[in-house]
C-alpha positions in Angstrom: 130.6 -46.0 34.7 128.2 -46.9 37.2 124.2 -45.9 37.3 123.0 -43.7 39.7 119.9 -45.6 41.8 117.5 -42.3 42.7 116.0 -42.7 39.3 114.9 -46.0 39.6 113.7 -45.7 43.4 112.0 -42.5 42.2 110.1 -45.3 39.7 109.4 -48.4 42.1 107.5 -44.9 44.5 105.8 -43.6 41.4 104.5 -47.5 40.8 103.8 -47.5 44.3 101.4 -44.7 44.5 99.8 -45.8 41.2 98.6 -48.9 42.7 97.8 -47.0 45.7 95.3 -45.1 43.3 94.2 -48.2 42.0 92.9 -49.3 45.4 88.9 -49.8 45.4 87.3 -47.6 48.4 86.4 -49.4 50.9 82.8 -49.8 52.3 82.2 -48.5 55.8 81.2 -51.5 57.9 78.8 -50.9 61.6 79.0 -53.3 63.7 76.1 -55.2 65.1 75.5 -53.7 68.5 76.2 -50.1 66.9 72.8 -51.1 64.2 71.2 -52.3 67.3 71.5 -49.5 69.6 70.1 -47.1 66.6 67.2 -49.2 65.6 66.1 -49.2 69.4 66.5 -45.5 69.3 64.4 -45.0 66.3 61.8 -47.3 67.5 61.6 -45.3 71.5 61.7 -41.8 69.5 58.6 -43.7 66.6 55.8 -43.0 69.4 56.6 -39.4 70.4 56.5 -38.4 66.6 53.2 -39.5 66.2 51.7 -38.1 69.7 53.5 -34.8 68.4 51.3 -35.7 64.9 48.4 -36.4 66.4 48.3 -33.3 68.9 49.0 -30.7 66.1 46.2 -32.4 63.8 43.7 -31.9 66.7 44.7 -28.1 67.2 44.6 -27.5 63.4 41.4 -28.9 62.2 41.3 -27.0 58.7 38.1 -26.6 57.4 37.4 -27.7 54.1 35.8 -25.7 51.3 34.0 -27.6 48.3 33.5 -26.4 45.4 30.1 -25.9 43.4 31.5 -28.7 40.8 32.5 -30.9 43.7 29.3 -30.5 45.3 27.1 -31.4 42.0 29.0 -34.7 41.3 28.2 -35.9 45.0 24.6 -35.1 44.8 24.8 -37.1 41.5 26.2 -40.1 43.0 24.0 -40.1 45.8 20.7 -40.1 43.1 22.6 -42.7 41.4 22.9 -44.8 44.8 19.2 -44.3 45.2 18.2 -44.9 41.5 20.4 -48.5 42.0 18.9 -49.5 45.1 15.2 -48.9 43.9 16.1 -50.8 40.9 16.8 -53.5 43.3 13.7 -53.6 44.8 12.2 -54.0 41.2 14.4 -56.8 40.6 13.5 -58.9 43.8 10.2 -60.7 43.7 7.4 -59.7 46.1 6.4 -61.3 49.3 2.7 -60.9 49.9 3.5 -62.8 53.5 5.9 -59.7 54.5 3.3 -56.9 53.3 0.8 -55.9 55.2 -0.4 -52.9 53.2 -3.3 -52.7 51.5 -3.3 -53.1 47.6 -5.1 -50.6 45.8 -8.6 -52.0 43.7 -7.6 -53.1 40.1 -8.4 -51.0 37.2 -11.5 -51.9 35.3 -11.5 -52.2 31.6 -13.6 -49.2 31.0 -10.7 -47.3 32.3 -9.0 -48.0 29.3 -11.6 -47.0 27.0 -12.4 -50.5 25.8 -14.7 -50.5 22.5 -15.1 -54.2 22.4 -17.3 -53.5 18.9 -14.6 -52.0 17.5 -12.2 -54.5 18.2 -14.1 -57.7 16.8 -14.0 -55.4 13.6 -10.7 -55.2 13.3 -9.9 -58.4 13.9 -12.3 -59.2 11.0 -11.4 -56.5 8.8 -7.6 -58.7 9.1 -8.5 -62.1 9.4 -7.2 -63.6 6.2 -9.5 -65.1 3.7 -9.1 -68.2 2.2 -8.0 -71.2 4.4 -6.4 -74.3 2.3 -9.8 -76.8 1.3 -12.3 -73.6 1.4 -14.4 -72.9 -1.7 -15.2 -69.7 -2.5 -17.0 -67.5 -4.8 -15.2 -64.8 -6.9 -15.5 -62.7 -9.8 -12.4 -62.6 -12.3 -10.8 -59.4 -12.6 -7.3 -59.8 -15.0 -6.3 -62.7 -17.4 -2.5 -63.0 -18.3 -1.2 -66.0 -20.2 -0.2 -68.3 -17.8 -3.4 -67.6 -15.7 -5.5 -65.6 -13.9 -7.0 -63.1 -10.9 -10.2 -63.7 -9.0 -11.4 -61.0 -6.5 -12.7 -63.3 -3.4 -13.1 -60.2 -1.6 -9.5 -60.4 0.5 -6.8 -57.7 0.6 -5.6 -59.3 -2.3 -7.2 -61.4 -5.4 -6.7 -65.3 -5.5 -5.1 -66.4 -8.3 -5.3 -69.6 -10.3 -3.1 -71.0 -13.2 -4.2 -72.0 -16.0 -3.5 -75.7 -15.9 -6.2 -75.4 -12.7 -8.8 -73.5 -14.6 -10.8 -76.9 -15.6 -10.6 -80.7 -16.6 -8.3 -81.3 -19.6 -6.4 -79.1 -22.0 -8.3 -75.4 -22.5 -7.7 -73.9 -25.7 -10.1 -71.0 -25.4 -8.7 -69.8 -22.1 -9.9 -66.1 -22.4 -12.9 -67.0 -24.1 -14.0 -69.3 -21.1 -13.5 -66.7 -18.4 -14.3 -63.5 -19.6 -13.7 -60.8 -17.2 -16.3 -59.7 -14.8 -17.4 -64.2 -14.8 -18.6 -65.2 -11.0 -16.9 -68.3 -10.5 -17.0 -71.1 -7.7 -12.9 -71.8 -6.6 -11.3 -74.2 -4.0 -8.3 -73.0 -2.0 -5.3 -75.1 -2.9 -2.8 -73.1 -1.0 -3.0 -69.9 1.6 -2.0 -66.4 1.4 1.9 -65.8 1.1 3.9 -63.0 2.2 1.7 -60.5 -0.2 -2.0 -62.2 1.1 -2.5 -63.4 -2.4 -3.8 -67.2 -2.1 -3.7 -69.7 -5.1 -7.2 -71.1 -6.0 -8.1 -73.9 -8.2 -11.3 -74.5 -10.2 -10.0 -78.6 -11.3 -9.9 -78.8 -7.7 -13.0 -78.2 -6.7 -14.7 -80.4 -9.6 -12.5 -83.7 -8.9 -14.1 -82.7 -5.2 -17.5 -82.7 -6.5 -16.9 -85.7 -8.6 -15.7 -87.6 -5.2 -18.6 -86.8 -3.3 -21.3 -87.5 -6.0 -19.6 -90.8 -6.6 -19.0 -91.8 -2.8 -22.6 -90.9 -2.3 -23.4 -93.5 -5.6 -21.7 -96.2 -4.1 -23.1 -95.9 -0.9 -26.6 -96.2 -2.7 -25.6 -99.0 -4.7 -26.3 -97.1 -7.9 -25.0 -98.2 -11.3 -23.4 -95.9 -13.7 -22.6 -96.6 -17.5 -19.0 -96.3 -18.6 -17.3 -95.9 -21.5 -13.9 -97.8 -21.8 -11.0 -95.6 -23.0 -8.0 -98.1 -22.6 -6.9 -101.4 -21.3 -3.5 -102.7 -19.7 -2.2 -106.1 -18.6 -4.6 -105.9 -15.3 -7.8 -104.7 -16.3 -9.6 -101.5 -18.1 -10.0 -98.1 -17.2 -12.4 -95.8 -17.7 -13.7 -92.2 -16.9 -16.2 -91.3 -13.9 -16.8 -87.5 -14.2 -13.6 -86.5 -14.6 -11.9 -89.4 -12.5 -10.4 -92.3 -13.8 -11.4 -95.3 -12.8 -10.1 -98.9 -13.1 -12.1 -102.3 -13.8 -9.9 -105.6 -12.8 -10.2 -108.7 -15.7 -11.6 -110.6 -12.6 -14.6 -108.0 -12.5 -15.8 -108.8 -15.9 -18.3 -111.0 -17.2 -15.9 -112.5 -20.0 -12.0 -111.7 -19.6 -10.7 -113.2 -21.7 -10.5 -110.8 -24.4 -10.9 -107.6 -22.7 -9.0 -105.3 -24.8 -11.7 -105.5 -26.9 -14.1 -103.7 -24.9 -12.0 -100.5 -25.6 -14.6 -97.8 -27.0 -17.5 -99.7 -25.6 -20.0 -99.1 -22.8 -20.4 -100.9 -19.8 -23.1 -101.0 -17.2 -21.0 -101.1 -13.4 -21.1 -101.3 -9.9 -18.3 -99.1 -7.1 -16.0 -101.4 -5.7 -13.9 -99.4 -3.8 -14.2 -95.8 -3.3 -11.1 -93.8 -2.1 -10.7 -90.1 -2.3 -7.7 -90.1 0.0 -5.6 -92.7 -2.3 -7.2 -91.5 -5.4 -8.8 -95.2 -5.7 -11.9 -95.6 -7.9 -12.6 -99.7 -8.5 -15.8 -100.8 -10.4 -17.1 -104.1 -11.4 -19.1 -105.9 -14.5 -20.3 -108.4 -12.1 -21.6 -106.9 -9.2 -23.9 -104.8 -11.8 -25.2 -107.9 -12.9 -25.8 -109.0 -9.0 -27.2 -105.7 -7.6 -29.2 -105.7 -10.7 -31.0 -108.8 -9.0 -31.0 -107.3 -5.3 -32.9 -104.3 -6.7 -35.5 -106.5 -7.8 -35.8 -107.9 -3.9 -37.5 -106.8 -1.3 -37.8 -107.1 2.4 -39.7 -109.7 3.9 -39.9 -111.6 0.6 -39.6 -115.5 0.8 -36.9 -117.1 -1.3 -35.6 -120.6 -2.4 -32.3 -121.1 -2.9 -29.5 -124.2 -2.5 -27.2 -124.6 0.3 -23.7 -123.7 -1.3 -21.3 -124.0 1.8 -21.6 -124.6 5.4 -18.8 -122.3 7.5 -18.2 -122.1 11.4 -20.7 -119.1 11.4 -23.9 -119.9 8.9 -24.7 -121.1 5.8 -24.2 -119.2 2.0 -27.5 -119.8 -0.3 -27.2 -119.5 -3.7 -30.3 -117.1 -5.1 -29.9 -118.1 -8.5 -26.5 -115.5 -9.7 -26.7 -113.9 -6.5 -25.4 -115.2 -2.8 -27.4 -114.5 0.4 -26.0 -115.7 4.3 -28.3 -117.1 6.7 -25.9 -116.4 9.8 -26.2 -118.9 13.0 -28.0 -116.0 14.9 -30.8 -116.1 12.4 -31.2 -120.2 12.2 -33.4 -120.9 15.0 -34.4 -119.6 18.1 -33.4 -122.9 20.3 -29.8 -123.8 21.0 -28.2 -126.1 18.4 -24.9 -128.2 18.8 -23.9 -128.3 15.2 -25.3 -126.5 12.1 -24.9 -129.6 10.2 -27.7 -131.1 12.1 -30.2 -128.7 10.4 -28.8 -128.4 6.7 -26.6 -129.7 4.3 -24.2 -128.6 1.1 -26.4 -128.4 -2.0 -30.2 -129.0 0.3 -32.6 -127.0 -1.2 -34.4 -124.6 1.4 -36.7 -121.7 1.6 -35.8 -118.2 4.0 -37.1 -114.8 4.8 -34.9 -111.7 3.5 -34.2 -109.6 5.9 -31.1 -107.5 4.9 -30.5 -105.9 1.5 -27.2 -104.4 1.2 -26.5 -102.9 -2.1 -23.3 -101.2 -1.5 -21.1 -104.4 -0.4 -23.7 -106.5 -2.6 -24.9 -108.6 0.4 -28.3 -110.4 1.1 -28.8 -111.5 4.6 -31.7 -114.1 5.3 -33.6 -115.4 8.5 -35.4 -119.1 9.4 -36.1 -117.8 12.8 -38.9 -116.1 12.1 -40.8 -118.7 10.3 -40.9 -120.8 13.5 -43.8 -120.5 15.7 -41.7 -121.8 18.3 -38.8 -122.1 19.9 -36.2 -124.8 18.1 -39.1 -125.9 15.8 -36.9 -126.0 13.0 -34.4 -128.5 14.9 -37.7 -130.4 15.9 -39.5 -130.7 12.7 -37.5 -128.9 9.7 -40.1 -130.3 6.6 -43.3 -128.8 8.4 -41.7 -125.3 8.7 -40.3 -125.5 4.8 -43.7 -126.5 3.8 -45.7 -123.9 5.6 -43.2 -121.3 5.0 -45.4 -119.4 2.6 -48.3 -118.8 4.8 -45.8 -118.1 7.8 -44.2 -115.4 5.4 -47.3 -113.4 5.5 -47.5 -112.8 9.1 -44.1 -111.6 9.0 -44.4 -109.1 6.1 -46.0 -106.4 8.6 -43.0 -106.6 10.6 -40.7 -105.7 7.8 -42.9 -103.4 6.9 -42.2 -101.4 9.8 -39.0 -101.9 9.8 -38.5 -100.2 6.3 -40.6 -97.2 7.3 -38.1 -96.9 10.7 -35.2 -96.1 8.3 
């Protein structure tokens, strides 16, 4: 039985038309002179729109209405422009060169109702009292237990603890400053944050004691001591409240010194220091200014030549030293100090310096010539008439001590 061949023709045109669906569309494609020719049209008809624009925006010419809140913002921006542009002609520094207005005359300070007076008071009334190293008088006001107020007449009291109240341990602390006490105080530290400054009564006696025993030494004074302890060095010992210090050297006899613990001594200043704290005294240069006290100026001496040096000859004065310098030899020209004395030559010589803080006699042979280079010339006429050639000198010295 044979098959019939519509059916499957009827499939191969359905499969047919199915991929006809299936086709994608296609995309219209100009050609090149047809895009050309349009552009140029576009371009030639370009100029007439805008004539055509420009024409009806000449007829129309709307007018424009603002309103109020417009109008307030622009007059806001324009003060803001001008507020800006003075600004800038704070800001840019003046040029006298380019002005030629007039300034106006400067204000005087009575304009300003200046009270000079009243200024210089308040300036006082704040300037702060109590500058670090100033003493000052006050009157105590509280005690507490670790110290006390004193009113030095600031905005606020000073006040000074109780290991600075005095020299030493104080065991009757409110005994010794009973309130309403006027005491003397040294200023140890200035005002903090409250203008309270700390004072100090110990301060102000070890200042005391430095300047009475600065002004000893400088007068060669002698002080007695007593000895309070000893170490490997020397002995030390207490000086109105200071501590001072005698090397082994400085004694008479060293040897055993610890032994002079508890005892008093009669000695000189060494070395006075307030700075380094530095107090130095001496056994033996009692004993020596003990012997310049009993000299004078002008007076004649004998001693023995003990050393020639490069600038005069030492003498000794019997436990003191004196130095006939080269200026005070002779009046002539000498080549060699030798020429004139020797080491251990007895001579005789004129005091004429008495220095009792460093200790130191100078003496003079010049002036017992009565002529230039007669020492050099004839040495034994000038010892032996150096007596009666003292005496003319004495006025001289004389007037010299009354000049000081």
């Amino acid at each position: 039985m044979g098959v019939s061949n519509k059916n499957a023709q009827d499939n191969i045109q359905s499969k047919g038309n199915k991929k006809d669906l299936k086709k994608p569309l296609q995309v219209l494609h100009l050609s090149k002179k047809d895009t050309q020719k349009k552009s140029q049209e576009v371009q030639n008809e370009q100029p007439n729109l805008q004539e055509e624009i420009k024409k009806e925006n000449i007829v129309i010419k709307p007018q424009i209405f603002k309103d109020e809140s417009v109008t307030e913002i622009e007059d806001r921006n324009e003060s803001t422009k001008s507020s800006d542009s003075y600004q800038q002609d704070l800001n840019r520094p003046l040029n006298f060169s380019e002005q030629n207005t007039d300034f106006q005359s400067e204000r005087t300070v009575d304009e300003f109702d200046f009270d000079e007076s009243a200024f210089l008071e308040a300036l006082n009334a704040n300037e702060p009292i109590g500058a670090a190293g100033e003493t000052i008088s006050g009157k105590v006001i509280a005690i507490e237990s670790d110290g006390l107020y004193v009113d030095i007449g600031g905005k606020a009291p000073g006040y000074m603890p109780k290991n600075e109240s005095g020299l030493g341990v104080i065991t009757n602390f409110k005994e010794k400053f009973p309130i309403g006490l006027e005491i003397e105080v040294l200023v140890i530290k200035e005002q903090n944050a409250d203008g309270m400054v700390t004072v100090s009564a110990r301060a102000l006696i070890l200042r005391q004691s430095w300047e009475k025993v600065s002004s000893s030494a400088k007068n060669g004074e002698l002080i007695d001591v007593l000895i309070n302890g000893f170490n490997r060095g020397g002995l030390t010992c207490d000086v109105d409240g200071l501590r001072g210090f005698i090397p082994r050297s400085q004694l008479e006899d060293g040897q055993d010194h610890q032994s002079f613990v508890g005892k008093t001594l009669k000695v000189a200043f060494i070395e006075v220091n307030p700075e380094s704290r530095k107090l130095v005294l001496s056994e033996k240069k009692a004993s020596l200014v003990s012997k310049l006290t009993s000299l004078e100026l002008g007076q004649l001496i004998e001693g023995e030549v003990l050393a020639v040096k490069p600038y005069g000859f030492f003498i000794d004065l019997g436990g003191a030293s004196g130095l006939l310098h080269q200026s005070s030899l002779t009046k002539g020209s000498i080549r060699s100090l030798r020429e004139i004395f020797r080491e251990g030559e007895i001579i005789k010589a004129l005091i004429s310096e008495i220095d009792l803080e460093k200790g130191r006699i100078g003496l003079n042979t010049a002036l017992l010539e009565n002529s230039a280079g007669e020492l050099i010339i004839d040495k034994q006429k000038v010892m032996q008439e150096a007596t009666e050639r003292a005496l003319k000198t004495k006025a001289l010295f004389d007037k010299k001590e009354q000049d000081k």
